[in-house]
C-alpha positions as a Markdown table, in Angstrom:
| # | Residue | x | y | z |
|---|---|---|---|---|
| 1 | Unk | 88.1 | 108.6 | 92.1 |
| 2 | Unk | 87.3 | 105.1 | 90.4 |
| 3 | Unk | 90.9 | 103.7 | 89.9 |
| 4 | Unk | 91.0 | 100.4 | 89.2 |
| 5 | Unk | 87.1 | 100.0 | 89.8 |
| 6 | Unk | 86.2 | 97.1 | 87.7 |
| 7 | Unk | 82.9 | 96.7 | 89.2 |
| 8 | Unk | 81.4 | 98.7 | 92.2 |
| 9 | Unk | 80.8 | 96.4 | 95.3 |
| 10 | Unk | 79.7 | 98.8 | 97.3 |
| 11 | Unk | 76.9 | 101.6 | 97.1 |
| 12 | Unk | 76.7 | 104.9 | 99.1 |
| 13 | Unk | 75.7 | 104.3 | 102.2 |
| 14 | Unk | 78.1 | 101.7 | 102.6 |
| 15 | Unk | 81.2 | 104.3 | 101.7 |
| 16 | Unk | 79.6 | 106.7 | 104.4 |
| 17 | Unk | 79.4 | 103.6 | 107.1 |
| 18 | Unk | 83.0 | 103.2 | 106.2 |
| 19 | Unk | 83.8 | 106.6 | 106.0 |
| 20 | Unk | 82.5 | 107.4 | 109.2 |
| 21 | Unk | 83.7 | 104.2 | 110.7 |
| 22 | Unk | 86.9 | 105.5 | 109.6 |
| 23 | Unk | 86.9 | 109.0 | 111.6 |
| 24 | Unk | 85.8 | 107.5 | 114.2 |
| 25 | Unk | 88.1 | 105.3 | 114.9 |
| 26 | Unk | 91.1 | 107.9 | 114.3 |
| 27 | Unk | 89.3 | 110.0 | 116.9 |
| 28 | Unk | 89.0 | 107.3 | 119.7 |
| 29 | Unk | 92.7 | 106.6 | 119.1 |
| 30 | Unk | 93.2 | 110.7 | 119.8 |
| 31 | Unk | 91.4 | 110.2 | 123.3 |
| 32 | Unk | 91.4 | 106.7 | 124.1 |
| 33 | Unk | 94.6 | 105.3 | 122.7 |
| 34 | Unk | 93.9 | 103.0 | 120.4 |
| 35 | Unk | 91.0 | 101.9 | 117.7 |
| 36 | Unk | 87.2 | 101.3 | 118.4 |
| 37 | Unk | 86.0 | 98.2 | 118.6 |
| 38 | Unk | 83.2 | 97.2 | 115.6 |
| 39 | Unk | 80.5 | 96.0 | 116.5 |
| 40 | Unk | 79.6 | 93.9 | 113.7 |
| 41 | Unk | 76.2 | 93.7 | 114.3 |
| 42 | Unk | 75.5 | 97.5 | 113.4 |
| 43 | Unk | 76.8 | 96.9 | 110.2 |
| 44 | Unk | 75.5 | 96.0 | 106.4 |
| 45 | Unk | 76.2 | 92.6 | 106.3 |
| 46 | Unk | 78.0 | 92.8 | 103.2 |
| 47 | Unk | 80.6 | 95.0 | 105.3 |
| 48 | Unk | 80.9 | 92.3 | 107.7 |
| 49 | Unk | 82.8 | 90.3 | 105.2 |
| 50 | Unk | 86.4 | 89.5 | 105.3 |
| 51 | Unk | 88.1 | 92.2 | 103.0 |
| 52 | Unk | 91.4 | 93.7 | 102.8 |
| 53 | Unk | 91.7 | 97.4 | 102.4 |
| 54 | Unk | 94.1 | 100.9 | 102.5 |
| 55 | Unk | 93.4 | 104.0 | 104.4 |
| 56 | Unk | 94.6 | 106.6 | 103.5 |
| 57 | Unk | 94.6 | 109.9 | 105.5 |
| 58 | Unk | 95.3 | 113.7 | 103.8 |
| 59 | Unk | 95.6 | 117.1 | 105.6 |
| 60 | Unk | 95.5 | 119.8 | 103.2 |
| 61 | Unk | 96.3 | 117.9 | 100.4 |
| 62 | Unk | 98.9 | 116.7 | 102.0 |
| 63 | Unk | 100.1 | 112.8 | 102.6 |
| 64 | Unk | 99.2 | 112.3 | 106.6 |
| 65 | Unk | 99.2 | 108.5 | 106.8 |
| 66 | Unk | 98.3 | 105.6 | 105.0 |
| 67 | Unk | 98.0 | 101.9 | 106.0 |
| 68 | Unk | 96.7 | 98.9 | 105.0 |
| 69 | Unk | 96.0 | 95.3 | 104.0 |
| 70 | Unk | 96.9 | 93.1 | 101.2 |
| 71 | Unk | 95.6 | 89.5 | 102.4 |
| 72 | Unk | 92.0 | 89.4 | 103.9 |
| 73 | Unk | 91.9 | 88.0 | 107.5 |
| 74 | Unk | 89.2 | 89.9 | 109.0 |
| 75 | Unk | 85.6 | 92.0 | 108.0 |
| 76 | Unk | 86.2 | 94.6 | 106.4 |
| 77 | Unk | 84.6 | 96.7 | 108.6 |
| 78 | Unk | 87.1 | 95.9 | 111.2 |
| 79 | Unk | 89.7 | 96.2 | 108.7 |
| 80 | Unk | 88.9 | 99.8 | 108.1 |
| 81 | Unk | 88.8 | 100.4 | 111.6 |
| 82 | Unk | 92.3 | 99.3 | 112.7 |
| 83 | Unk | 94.1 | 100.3 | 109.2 |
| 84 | Unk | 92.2 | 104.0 | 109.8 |
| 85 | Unk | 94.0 | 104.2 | 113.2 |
| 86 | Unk | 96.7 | 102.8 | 112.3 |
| 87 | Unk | 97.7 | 105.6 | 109.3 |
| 88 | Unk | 97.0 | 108.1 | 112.2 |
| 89 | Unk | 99.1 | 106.6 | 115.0 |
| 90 | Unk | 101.7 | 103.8 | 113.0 |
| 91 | Unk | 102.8 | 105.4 | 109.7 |
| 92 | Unk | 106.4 | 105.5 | 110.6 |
| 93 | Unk | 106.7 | 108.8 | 108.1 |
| 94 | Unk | 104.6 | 110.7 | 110.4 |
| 95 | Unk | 104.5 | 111.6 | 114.3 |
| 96 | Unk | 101.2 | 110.3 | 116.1 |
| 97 | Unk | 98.0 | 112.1 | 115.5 |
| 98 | Unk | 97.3 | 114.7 | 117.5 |
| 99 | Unk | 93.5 | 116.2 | 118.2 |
| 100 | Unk | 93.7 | 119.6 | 116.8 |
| 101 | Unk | 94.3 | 117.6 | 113.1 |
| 102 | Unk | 91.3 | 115.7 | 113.1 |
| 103 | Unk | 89.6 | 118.7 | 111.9 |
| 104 | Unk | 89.9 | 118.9 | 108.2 |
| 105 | Unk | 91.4 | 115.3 | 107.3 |
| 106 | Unk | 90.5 | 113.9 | 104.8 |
| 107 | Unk | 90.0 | 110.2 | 104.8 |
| 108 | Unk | 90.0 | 107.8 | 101.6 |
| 109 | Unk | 89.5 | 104.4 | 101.5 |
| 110 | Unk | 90.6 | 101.4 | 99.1 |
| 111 | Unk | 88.9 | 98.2 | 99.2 |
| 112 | Unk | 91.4 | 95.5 | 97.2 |
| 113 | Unk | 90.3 | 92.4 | 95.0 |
| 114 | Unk | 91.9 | 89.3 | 95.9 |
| 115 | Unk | 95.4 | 89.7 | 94.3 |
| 116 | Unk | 96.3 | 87.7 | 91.5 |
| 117 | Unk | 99.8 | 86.4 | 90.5 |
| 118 | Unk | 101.9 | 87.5 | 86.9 |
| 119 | Unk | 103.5 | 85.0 | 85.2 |
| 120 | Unk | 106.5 | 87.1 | 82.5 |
| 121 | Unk | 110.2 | 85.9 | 83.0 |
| 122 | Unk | 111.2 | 89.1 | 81.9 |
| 123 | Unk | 111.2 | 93.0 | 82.4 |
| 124 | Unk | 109.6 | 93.9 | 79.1 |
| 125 | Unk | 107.0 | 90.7 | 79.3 |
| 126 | Unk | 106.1 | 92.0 | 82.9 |
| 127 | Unk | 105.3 | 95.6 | 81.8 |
| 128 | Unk | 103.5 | 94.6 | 78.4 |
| 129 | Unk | 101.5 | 92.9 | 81.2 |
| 130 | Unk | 100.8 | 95.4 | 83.6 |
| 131 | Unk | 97.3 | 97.5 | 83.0 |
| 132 | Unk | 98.4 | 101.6 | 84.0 |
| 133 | Unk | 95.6 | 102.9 | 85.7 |
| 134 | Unk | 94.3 | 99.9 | 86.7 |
| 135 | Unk | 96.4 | 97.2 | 88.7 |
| 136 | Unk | 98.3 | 98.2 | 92.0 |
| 137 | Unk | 101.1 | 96.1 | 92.4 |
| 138 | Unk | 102.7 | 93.8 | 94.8 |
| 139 | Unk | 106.8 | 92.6 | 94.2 |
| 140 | Unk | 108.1 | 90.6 | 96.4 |
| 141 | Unk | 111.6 | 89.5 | 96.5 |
| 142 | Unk | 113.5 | 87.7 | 99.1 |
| 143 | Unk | 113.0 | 89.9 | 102.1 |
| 144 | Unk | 111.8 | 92.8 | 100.0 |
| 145 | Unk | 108.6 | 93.8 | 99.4 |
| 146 | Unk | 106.3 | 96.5 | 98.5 |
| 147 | Unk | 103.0 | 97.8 | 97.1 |
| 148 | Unk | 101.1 | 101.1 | 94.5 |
| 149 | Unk | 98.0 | 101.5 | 95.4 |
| 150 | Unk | 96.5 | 101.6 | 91.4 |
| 151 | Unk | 95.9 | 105.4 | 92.5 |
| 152 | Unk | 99.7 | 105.9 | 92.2 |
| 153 | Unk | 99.0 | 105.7 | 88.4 |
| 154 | Unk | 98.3 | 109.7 | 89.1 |
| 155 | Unk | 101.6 | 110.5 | 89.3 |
| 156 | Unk | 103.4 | 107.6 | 87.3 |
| 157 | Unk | 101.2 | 107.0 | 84.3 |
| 158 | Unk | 104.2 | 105.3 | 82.7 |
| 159 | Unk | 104.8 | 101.4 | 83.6 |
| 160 | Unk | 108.3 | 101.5 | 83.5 |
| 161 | Unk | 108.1 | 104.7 | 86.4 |
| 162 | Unk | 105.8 | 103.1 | 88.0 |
| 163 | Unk | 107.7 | 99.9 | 88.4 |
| 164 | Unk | 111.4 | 101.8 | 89.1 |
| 165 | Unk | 109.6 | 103.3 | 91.9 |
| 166 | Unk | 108.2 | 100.5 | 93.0 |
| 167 | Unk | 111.1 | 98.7 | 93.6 |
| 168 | Unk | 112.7 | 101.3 | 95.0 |
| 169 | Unk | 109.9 | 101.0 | 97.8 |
| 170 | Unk | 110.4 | 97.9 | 98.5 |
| 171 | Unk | 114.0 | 98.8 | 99.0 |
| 172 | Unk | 116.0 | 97.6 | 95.5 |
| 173 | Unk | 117.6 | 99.6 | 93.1 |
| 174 | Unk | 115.1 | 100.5 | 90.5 |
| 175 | Unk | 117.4 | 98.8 | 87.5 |
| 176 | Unk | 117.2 | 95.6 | 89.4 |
| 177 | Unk | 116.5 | 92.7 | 88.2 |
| 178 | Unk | 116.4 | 88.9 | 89.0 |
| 179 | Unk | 114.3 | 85.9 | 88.2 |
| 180 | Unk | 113.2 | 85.5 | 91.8 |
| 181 | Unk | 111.0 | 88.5 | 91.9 |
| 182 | Unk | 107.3 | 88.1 | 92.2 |
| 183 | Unk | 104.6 | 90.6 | 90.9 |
| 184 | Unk | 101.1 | 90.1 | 92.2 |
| 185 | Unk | 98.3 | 92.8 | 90.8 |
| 186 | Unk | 95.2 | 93.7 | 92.7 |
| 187 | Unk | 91.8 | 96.1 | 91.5 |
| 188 | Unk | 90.3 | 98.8 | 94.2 |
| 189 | Unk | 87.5 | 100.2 | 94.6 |
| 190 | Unk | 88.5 | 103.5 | 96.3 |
| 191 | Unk | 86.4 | 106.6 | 97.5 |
């Protein structure tokens, strides 16, 4: 799944090291109680870069976890590690991990762009502006805030759904409105 792929940063082998970096981490977490450390050194260096991505775990098809970053403050390698555990053992929506799931899960990973700030002073201007399919979506307002992966589009391909759900994450009513709210959009590459 290509959502909001502008341009591919990363080849194969790099989604495997991630990947696997990801599994593994879940799985020390299972019998050690929290996430391996990286060793930067064993990676591509353009994995050691800072980067900011989203982890997110299915069982079955089923939602199991999903954690992440929106501002980069560490390599990305590292930042898959701790957001992989983290999905596993912190997702308040789900109990802890437990051994007998890691068989099966699936793992997918979201690597964002830097995000980018929208400038519309109203409703209708912000969702003319807003690229379905493409842009995941930070709001931010006051105390409230929340983020759509651009892989969300999937089940709200309309902007206007996929904004009224959006603030409902982020904990407003989804007719609200006010001058103060803030709309940042971000690309992934996701796999």
């Amino acid at each position: 799944m290509a959502h909001g792929c502008s341009l591919k940063m990363f080849n194969n082998a790099q989604h495997t090291a991630l990947t696997e970096l990801a599994h593994k981490s879940i799985t020390h977490g299972v019998r050690h109680g929290g996430p391996i450390k990286v060793e930067l050194d064993r990676y591509d260096p353009a994995l050691r870069v800072q980067g900011a991505c989203f982890v997110t775990l299915h069982k079955q098809d089923q939602l199991r976890g999903c954690i992440g970053s929106l501002q980069t403050k560490r390599a990305l390698v590292e930042d898959v590690a701790q957001n992989a555990y983290a999905a596993a053992f912190q997702d308040p929506r789900f109990s802890p991990m437990q051994e007998n799931e890691l068989e099966d899960l699936s793992v997918h990973i979201s690597v964002l762009s830097q995000p980018e700030s929208l400038n519309f002073s109203t409703e209708d201007e912000l969702l003319k502006k807003i690229r379905p399919g493409v842009d995941g979506l930070i709001l931010i307002n006051g105390g409230h805030r929340g983020t759509f992966l651009p892989s969300v589009w999937d089940a709200l391909p309309q902007p206007k759904a996929f904004l009224r759900q959006l603030k409902l994450k982020a904990g407003l009513a989804e007719d609200y409105w006010s001058d103060s709210i803030k709309i940042e959009r971000y690309t992934t590459e996701s796999w």
